[in-house]
N, C-alpha and C positions, 0 to 999 in steps of 0.2 A: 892700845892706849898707852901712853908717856905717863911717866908718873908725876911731871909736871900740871899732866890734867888732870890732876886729883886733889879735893881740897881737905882737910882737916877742920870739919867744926869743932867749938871751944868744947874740951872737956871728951873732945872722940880722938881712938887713935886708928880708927878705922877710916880711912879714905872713900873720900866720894866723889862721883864723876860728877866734873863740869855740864849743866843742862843744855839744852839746846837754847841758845842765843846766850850762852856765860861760857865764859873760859876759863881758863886758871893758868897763866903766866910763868908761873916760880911753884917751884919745890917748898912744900910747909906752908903752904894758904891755908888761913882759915875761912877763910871766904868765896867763893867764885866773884865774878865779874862779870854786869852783864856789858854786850856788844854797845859799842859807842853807836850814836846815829853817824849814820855814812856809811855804817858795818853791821856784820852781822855773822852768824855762829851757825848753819844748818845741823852739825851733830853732835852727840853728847861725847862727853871727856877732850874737850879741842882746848890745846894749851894757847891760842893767838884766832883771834878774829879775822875776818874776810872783807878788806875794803869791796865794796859797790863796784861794779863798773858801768864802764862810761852807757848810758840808752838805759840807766835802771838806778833808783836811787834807796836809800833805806832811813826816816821820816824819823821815826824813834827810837829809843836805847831799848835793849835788849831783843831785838829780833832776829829769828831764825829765819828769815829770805831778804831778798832785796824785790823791790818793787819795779816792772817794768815802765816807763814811760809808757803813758798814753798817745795814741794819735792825736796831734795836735801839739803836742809837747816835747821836749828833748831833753836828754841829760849830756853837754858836752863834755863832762869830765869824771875821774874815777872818784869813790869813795862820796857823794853827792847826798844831800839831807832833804832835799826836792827836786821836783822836775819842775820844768822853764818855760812856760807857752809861746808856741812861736809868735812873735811880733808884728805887727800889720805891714802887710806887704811879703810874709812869706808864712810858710806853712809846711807839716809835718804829714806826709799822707797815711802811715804804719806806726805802731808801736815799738817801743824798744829802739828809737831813733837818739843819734848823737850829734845831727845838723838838723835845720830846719833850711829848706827850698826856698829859691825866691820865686818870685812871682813871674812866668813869661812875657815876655811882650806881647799883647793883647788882653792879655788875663791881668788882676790883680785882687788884693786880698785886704779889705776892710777890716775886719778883725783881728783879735788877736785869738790866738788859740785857734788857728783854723787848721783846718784836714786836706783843703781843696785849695784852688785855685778857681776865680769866679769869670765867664768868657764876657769881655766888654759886652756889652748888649748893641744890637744894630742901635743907627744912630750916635755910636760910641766909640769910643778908640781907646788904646793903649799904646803908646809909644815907646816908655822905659820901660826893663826890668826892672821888680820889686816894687812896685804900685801897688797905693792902698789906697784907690780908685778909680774911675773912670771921668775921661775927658767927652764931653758933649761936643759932637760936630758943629764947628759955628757956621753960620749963615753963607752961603756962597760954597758950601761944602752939603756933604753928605756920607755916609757909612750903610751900606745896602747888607753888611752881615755881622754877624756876632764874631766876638774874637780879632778882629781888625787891629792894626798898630797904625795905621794912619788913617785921617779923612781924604776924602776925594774932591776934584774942583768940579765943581758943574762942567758941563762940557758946553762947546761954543754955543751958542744960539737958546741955550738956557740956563735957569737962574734959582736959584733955592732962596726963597727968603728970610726962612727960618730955622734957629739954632735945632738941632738934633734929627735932621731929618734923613729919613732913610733913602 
């Protein structure tokens, strides 16, 4: 331990180590300090705090860990005070993630905060990546399976009259 991380309370001349989640900077503190949110301290006597990194963020001051992102969520940067839900149209499948996914073609993602990706449903299509929905086969068309990126045209001598059919 540095002697940096040791603080002096008013009226001691005995030094004390820095707690977990406080540090002590300078030489002659009377005080410790605790870790900034974004940061945090795991062990006693630490003269400088530990920014976050990037898939983990740290919410309030004085904490000894950092927080991993959730599935569903992302931290894309270091030293970070929350995690990000991923946005409609993509998605986070693991924890401790510093992107979030876009949506394949076929698939797409409603929500926000989502883990998955959802397959169009027969009768459905997906055409773009990063969709946060699904297209209904219009009329003269049809979609016979899940996860599809385009409709299909009737074929000669027959005729679909209705939007979504399989």
């Amino acid at each position: 331990m540095s002697v940096a991380a040791l603080y002096y309370p008013p009226g001691s001349t005995i030094g004390v180590a820095a707690s977990v989640g406080y540090y002590v900077a300078s030489t002659g503190a009377t005080a410790q300090t605790p870790a900034d949110a974004g940061y945090y301290v795991a062990t006693t006597g630490a003269s400088a705090q530990t920014q976050a990194s990037g898939g983990y963020y740290v919410a309030t001051t004085g904490a000894s860990a950092q927080t991993q992102a959730s599935a569903g969520y992302y931290v894309p940067s270091t030293g970070a005070t929350a995690q990000t839900p991923a946005p409609v149209g993509r998605y986070v499948s693991s924890a401790g993630r510093t992107t979030n996914t876009r949506a394949s073609a076929g698939y797409y993602v409603p929500t926000t905060g989502a883990t998955a990706q959802t397959p169009a449903a027969a009768g459905y299509y997906v055409a773009t990546t990063g969709a946060s929905a699904q297209t209904q086969a219009s009329a003269g068309y049809y979609v016979s399976s899940t996860g599809a990126t385009a409709q299909t045209t009737a074929d000669a001598g027959y005729y679909v009259a209705t939007a979504g059919a399989t």
